[in-house]
NUDREN-47163 format. One line per 8 residues: number of its first residue (from 1); their letters; for each residue x, y negated, z of N, C-alpha, C. Coordinates in steps of 0.1 Angstrom, whole numbers. Each point is the difference from the previous one (the first is absolute). Example, Ala and Ser with C-alpha at 12.3 -4.5 7.8 and 13.67 -1.06 7.14 Angstrom:
% NUDREN-47163
1> AS> 132/57/78/-9/-12/0/9/-12/0; -4/-11/-7/9/-11/0/-8/-11/8
END
This chain:
% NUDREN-47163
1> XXXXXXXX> 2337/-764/-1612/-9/10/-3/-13/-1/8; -8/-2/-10/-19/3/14/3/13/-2; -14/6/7/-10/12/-1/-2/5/-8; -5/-10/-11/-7/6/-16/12/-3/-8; 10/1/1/7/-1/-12/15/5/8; 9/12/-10/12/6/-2/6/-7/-3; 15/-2/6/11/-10/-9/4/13/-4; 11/-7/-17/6/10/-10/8/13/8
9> XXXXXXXX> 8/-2/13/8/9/6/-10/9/3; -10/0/7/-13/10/5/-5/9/-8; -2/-9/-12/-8/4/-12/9/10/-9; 14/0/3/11/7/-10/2/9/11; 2/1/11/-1/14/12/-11/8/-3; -11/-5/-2/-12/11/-1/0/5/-18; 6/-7/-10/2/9/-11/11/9/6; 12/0/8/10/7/0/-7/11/11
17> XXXXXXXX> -7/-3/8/-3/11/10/-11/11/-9; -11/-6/-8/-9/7/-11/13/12/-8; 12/-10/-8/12/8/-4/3/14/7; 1/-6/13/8/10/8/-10/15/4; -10/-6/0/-12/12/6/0/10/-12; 1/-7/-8/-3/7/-18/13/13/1; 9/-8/-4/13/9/-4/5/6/13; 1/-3/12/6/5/8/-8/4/12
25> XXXXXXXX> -10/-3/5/-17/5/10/-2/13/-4; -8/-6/-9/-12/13/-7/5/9/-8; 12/1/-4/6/15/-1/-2/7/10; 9/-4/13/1/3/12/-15/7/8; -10/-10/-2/-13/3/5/-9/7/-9; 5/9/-10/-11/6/-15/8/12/10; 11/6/7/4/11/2/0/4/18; -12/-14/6/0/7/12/-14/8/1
33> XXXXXXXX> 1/6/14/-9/9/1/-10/-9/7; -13/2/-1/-12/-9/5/0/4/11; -6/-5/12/0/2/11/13/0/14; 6/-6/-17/18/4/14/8/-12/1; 6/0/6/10/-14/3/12/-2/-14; -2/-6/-11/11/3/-10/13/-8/3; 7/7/5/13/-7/9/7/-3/-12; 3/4/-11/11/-6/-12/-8/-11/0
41> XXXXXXXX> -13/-4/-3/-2/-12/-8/0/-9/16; -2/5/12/5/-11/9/11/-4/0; 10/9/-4/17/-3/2/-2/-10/-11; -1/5/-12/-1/-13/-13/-3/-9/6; -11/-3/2/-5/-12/8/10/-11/10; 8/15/5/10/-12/10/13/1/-7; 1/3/-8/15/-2/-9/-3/-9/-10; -9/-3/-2/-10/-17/-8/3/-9/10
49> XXXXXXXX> 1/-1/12/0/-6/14/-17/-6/-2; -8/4/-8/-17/-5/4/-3/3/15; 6/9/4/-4/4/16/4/-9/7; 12/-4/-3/7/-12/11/-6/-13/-2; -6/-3/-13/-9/-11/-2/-13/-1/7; -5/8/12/-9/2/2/2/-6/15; 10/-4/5/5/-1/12/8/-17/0; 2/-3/-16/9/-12/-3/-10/-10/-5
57> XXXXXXXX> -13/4/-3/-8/-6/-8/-13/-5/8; -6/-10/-7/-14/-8/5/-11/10/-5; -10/-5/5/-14/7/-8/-4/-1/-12; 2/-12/-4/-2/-8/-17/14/19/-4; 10/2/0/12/5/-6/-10/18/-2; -4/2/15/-1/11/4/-14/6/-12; -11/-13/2/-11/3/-12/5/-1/-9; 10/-4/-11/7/-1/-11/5/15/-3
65> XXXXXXXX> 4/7/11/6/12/-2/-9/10/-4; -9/-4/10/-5/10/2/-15/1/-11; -3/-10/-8/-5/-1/-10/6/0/-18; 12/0/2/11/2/-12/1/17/-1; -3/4/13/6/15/-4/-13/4/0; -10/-2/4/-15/8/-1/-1/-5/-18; 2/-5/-1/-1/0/-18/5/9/-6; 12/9/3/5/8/-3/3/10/-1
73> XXXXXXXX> -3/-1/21/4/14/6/-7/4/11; -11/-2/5/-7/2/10/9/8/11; 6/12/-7/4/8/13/7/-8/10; 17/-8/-14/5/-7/7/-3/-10/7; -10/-7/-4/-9/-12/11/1/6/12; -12/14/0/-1/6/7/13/3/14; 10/3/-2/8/3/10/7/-16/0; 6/-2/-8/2/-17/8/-9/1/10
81> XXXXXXXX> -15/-8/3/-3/-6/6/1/7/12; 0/19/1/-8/7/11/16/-4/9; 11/3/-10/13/-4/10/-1/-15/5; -4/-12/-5/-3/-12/7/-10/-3/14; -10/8/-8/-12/-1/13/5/12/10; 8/13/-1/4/2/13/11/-3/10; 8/-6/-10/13/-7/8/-2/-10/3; -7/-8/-12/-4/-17/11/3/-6/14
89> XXXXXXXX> -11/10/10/0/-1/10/14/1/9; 13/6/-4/7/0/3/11/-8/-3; -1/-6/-15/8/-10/2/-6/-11/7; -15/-2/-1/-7/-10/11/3/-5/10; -5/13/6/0/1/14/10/14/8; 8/2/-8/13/9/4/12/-5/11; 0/8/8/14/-3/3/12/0/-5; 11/-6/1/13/5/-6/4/9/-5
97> XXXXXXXX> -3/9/8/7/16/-1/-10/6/-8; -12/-5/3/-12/6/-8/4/-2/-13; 2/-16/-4/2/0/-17/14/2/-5; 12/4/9/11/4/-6/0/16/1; -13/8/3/2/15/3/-8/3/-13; -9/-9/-7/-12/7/-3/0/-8/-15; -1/-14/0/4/-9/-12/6/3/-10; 12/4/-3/11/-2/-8/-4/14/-10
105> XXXXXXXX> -5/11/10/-1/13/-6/-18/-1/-11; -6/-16/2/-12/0/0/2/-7/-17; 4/-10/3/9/-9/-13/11/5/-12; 4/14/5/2/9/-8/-2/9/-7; -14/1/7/-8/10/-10/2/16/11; 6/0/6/7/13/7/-11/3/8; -6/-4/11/-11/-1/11/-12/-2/-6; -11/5/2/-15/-2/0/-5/-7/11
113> XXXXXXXX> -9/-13/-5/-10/-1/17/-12/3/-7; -2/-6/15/-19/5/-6/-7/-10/13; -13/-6/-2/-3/-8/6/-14/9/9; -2/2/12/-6/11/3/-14/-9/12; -9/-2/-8/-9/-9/6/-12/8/3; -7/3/-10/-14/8/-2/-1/16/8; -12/-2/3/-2/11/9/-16/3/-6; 0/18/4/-16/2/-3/-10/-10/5
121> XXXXXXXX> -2/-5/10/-13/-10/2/5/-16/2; 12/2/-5/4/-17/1/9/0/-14; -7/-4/-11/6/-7/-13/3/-11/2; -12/-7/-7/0/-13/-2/-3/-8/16; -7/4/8/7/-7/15/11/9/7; 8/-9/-4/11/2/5/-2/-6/17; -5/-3/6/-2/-3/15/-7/11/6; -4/9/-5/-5/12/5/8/10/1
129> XXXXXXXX> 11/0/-2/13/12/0/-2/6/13; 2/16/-4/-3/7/9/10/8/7; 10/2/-8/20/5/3/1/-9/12; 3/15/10/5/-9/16/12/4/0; 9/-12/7/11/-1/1/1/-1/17; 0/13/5/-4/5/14/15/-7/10; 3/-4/7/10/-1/12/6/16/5; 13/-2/-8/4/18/8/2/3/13
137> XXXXXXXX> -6/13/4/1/4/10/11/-4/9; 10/3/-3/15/-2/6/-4/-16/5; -5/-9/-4/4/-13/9/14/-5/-6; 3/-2/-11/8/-5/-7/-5/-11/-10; -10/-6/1/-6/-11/-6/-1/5/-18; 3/13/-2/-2/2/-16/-13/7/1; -6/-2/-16/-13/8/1/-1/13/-11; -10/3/3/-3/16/-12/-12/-3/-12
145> XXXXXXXX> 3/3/-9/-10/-5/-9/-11/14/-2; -11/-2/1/-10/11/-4/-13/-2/-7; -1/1/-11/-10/1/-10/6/1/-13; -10/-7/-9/-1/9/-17/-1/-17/-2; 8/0/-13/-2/-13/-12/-1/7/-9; -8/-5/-12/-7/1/-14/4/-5/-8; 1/2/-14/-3/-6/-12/16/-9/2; 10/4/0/13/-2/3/7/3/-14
153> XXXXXXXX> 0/-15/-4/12/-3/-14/14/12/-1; 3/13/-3/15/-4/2/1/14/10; -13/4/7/-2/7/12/3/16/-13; 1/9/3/13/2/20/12/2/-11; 3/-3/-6/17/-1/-6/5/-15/3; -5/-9/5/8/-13/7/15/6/9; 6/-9/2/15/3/4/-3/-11/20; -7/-7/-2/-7/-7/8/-14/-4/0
161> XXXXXXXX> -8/-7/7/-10/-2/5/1/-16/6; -12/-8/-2/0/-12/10/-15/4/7; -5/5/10/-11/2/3/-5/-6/8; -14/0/0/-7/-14/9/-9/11/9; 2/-1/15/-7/5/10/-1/-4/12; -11/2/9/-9/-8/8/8/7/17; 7/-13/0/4/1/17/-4/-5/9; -15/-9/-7/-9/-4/16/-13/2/-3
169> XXXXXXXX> -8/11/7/-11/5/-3/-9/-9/-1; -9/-2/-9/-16/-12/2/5/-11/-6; 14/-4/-6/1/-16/-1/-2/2/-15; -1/5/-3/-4/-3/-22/16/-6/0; -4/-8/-10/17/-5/-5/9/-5/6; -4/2/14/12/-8/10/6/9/9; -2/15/-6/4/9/10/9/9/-11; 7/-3/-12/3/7/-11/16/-6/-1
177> XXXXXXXX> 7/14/1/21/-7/-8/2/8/-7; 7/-2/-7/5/0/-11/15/13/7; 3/9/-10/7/10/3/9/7/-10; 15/-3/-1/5/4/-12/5/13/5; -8/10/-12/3/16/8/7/9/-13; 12/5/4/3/8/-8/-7/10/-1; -1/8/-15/-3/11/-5/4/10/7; 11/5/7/2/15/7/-1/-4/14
185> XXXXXXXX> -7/-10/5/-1/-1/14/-8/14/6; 2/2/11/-8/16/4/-13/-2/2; -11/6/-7/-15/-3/3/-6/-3/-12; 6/-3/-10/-3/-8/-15/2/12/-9; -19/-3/-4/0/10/-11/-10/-9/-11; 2/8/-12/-9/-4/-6/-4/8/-17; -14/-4/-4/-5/7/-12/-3/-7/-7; 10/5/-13/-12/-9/-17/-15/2/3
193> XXXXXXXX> -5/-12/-7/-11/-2/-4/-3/1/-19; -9/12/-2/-6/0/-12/-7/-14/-8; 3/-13/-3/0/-10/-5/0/-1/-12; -7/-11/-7/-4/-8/-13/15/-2/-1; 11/-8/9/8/-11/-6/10/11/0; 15/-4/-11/9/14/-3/10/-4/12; 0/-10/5/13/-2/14/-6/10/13; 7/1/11/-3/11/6/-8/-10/10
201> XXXXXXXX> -11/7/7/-10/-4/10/-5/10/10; 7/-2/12/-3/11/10/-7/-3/15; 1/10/9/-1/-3/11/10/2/6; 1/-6/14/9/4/12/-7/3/12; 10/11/8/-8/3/12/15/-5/7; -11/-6/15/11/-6/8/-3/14/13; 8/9/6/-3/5/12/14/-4/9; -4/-9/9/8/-3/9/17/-8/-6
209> XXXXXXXX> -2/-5/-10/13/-4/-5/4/-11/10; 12/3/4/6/-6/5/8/-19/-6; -3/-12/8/5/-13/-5/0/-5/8; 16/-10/0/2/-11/12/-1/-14/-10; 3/-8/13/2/-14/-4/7/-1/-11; 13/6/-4/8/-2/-7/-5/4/-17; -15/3/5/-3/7/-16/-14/-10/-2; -3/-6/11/-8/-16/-1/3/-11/-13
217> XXXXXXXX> -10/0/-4/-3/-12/-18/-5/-14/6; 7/-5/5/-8/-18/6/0/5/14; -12/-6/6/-1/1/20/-13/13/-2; 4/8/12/-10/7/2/-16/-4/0; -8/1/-6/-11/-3/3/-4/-13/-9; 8/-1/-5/2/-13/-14/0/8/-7; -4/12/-7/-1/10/-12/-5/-7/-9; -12/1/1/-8/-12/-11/0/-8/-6
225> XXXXXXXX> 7/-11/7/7/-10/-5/11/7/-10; 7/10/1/9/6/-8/-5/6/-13; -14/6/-1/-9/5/-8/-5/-11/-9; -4/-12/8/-5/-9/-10/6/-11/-10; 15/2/9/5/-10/-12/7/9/-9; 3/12/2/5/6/-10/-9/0/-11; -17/4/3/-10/-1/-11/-2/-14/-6; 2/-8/11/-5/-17/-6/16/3/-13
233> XXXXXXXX> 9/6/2/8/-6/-13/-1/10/-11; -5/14/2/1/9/-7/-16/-3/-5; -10/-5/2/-10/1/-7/-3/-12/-9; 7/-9/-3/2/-6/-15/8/9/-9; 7/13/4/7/0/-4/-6/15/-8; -8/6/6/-6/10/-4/-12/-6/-12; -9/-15/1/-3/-6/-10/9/1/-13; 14/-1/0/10/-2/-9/-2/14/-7
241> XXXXXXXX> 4/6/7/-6/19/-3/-12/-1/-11; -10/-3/8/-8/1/-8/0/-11/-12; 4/-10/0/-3/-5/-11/11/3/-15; 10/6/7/10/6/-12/-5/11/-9; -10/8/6/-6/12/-2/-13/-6/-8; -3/-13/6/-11/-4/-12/4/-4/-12; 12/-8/-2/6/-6/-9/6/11/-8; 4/15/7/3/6/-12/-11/4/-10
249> XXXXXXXX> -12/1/12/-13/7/-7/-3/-13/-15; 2/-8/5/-3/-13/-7/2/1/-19; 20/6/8/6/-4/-18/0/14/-2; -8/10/5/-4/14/-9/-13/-3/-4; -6/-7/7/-13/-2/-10/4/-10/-8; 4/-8/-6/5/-13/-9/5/8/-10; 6/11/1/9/8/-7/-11/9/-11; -7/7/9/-8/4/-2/-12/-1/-10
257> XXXXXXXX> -6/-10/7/-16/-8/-13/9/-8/-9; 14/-3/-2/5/-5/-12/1/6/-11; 1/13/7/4/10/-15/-8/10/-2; -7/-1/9/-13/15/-1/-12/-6/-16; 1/9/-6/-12/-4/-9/-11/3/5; -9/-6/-5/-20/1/6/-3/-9/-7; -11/8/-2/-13/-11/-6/6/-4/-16; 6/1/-6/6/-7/-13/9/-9/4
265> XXXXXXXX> 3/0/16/12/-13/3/10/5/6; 9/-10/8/0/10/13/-6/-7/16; 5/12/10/-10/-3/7/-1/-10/12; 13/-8/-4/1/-10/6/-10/-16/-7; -9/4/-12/-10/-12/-9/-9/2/6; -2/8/12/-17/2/7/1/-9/6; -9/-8/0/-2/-10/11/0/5/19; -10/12/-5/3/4/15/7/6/8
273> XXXXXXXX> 14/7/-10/13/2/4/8/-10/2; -1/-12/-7/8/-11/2/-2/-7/9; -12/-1/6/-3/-5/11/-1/6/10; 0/12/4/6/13/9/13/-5/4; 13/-4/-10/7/-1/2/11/-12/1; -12/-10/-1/2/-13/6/-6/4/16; -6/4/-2/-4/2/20/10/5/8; 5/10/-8/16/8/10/9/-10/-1
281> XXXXXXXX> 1/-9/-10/13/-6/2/-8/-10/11; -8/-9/-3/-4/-13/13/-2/8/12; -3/11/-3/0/4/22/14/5/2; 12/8/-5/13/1/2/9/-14/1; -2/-8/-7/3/-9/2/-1/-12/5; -10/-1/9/-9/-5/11/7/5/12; 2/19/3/2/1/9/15/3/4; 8/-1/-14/11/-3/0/5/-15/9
289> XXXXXXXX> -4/-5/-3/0/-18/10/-5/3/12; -10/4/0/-3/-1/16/13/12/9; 4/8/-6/10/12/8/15/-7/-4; 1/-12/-7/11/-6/-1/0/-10/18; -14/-8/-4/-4/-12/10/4/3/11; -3/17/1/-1/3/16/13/5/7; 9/-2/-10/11/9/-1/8/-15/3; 3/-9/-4/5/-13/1/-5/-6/13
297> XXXXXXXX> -14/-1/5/-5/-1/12/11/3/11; 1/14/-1/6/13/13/15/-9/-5; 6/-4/-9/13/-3/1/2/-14/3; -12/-7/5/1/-12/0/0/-1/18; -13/13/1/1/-4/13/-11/-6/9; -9/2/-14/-14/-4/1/-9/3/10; -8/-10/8/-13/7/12/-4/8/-3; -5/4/-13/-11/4/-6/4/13/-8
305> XXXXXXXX> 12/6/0/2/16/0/-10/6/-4; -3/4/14/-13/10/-1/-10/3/-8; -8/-15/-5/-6/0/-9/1/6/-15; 8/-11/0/10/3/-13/4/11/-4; 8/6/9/6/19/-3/-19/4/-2; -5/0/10/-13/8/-5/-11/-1/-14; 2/-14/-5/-9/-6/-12/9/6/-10; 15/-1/-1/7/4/-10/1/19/1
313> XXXXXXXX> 3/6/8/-2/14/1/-16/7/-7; -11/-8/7/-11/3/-5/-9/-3/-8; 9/-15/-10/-4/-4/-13/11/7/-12; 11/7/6/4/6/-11/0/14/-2; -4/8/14/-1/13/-9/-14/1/1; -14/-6/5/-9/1/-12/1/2/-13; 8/-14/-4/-2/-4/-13/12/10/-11; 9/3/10/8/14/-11/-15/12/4
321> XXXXXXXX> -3/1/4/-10/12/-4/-13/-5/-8; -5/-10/-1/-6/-2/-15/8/1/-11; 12/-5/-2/8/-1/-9/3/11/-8; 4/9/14/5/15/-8/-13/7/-4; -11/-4/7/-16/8/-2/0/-5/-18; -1/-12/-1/-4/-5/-13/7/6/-14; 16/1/5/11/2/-8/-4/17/-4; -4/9/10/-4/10/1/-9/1/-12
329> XXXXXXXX> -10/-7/0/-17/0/-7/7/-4/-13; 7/-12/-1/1/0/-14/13/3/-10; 3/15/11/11/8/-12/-6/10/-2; -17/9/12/-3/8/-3/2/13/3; 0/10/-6/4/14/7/17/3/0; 4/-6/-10/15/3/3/10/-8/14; -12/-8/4/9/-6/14/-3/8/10; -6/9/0/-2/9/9/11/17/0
337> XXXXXXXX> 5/1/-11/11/9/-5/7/-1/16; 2/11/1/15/3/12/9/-8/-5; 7/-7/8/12/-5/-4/0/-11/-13; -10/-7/1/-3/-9/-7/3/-14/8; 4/-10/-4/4/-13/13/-12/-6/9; -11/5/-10/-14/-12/8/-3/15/7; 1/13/-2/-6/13/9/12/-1/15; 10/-7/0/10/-1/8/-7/-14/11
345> XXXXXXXX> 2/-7/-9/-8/-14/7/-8/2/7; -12/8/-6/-13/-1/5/0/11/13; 11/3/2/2/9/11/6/-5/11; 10/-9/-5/9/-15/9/-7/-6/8; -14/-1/-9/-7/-19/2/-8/0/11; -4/13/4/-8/2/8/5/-5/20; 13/8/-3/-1/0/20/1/-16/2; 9/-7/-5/2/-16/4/-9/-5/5
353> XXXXXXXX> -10/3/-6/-16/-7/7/-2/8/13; 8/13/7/-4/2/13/14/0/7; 15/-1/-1/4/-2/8/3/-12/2; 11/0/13/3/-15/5/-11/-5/0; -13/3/2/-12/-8/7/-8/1/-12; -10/8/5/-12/0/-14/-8/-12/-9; 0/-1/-10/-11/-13/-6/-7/-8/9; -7/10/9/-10/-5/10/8/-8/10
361> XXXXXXXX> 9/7/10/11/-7/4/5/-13/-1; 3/3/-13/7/-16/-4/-16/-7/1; -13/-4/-7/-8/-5/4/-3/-4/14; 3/8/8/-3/-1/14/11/-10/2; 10/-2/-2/13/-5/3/0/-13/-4; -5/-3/-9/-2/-10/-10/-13/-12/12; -11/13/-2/-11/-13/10/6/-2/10; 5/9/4/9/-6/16/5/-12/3
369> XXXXXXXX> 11/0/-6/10/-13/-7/-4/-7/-5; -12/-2/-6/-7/-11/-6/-10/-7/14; -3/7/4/-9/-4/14/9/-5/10; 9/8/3/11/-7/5/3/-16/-2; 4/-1/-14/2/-13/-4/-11/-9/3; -12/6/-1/-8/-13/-3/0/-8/14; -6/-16/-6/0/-9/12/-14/7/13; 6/-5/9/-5/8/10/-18/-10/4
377> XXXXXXXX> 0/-13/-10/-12/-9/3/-15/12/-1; -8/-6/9/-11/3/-5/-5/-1/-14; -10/9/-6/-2/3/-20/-11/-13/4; 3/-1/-16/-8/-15/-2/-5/4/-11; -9/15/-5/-5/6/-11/-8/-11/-4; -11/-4/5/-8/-5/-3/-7/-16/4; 5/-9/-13/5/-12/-1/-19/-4/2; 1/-16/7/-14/-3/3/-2/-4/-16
385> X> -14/0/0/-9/-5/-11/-6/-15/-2
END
């Protein structure tokens, strides 16, 4: 198998996982409440064992999933991944006891995580974290956590927490660990956030929560490093997201100008609907490859990660939000109906472009690593005459 091309076993998982989302997901997710954690369709999820595939599987597997079920089921996408990206870190960089305490109940659908990064003045730089993880008084080498995180996947009905906070003042990213905190620890509170997206998105307040070593994600002060490769694998992966959500917008528009009458035809003989909709297909499937490329990269092992997660992240949920914009324009006023799939979409398509690192972000991320690469010779712009 390359990059750009599915062998038949891959290709017959993602009709059966589309299967699965249909008949047995999105019942499940048409009867949860917006804003809340829908624990049946997580348990579903792990009685599927798709949860445990999230821990057994490569990146190429993880964007398969996770773009088979956005075709079908957004919600379900939706919690797959928030339980992947907040447990990750722990089967990563967990200790034993960490992933035999916390794991099993995670792959079952039973446990919530939640991946707890973002803070009011540190989003997208994440090296600005402002959560201190103070040295306790006592002289017992454990510390106390005090501050507020933001915009928290999953926040505050998580069952756990992997949180990232700053144990050496002034160092930016080299002063940040990684912290796996239960939910009833003393000091931990938290409030919904009124939000666009139907999964729940909160804050947390830290006052004084107590954490030792034994609740340490990697080496202290190695946080970062914990943060970034969890994103370097989850953000091809969030590309996958998005591009499932384009491809459904895709075959509701195909559906659509086939059978709609206009004009004496239908409205798929317009030239300039037909060509609208050759454009969604060549950018979805453009950035379908590149969120595959980047995804085989990370499993290969590739220098070049970084890049890659960021070009594929930030070439495909652009391009799902033209997709669903377009799909939008050419059904009209009825894609805008409540509870219509493109009025659902168009409500989906939006955050991917700001979390896990904003559009801009990945751009930044991108020149980086490309500068990085280049040869270090003096520029020879301009050749003699």
């Amino acid at each position: 198998m390359t990059a750009f091309s599915l062998d038949p076993a891959r290709t017959a998982w993602c009709a059966e996982l589309r299967t699965l989302a249909a008949e047995q997901l999105r019942p499940l997710a048409e009867k949860g409440e917006p804003g809340h954690v829908n624990r049946p369709l997580v348990a579903e999820l792990g009685r599927l064992g798709l949860l445990t595939r999230l821990f057994t599987s490569g990146a190429l597997d993880l964007c398969l999933m996770r773009e088979s079920l956005a075709q079908t089921c957004t919600e379900a996408e939706t919690a797959l991944a928030l339980q992947g990206l907040g447990a990750h870190p722990v089967h990563a960089y967990g200790t034993a006891a960490q992933r035999d305490r916390w794991l099993p109940g995670v792959r079952d659908g039973a446990l919530v995580a939640a991946f707890a990064l973002s803070e009011p003045g540190a989003g997208s730089d994440a090296a600005a974290l402002a959560l201190r993880a103070e040295p306790d008084p006592d002289g017992s080498g454990h510390w106390r956590l005090t501050g507020e995180k933001c915009w928290i996947s999953n926040a505050p009905e998580a069952d756990f927490y992997t949180v990232f906070a700053r144990t050496v003042p002034g160092a930016g990213a080299r002063g940040v660990t990684a912290f796996l905190v239960p939910a009833d620890r003393p000091g931990l509170t938290g409030a919904p956030l009124d939000m666009l997206s139907p999964h729940p998105i909160g804050t947390l307040a830290f006052d004084a929560v107590p954490v030792t070593a034994d609740d340490v994600l990697g080496e202290p002060d190695r946080g970062f490093r914990v943060a970034m490769h969890t994103l370097n694998l989850f953000r091809p992966s969030v590309g996958a997201f998005a591009v499932g959500m384009a491809q459904a917008a895709l075959d509701a528009t195909l559906a659509h100008t086939a059978g709609r009458d206009a004009f004496g035809g239908k409205l798929k003989d317009l030239q300039t609907v037909a060509h609208q909709v050759a454009e969604m297909a060549l950018r979805t499937e453009a950035a379908r490859l590149m969120v595959y490329a980047a995804a085989a990269a990370y499993d290969e092992g590739a220098p070049d990660v970084p890049k890659r997660a960021a070009m594929a992240k930030l070439l495909a949920t652009e391009t799902a939000q033209y997709v669903v914009d377009a799909a939008v324009q050419l059904h009209g006023a009825r894609a805008l109906s409540r509870g219509h799939l493109l009025e659902h979409l168009y409500r989906e398509v939006r955050a991917p472009r700001i979390y896990e690192g904003a559009s801009e972000v990945q751009r930044a991320v991108i020149a980086k690593e490309l500068y990085r690469e280049a040869p270090t010779r003096p520029d020879a712009a301009v050749e003699d005459q």
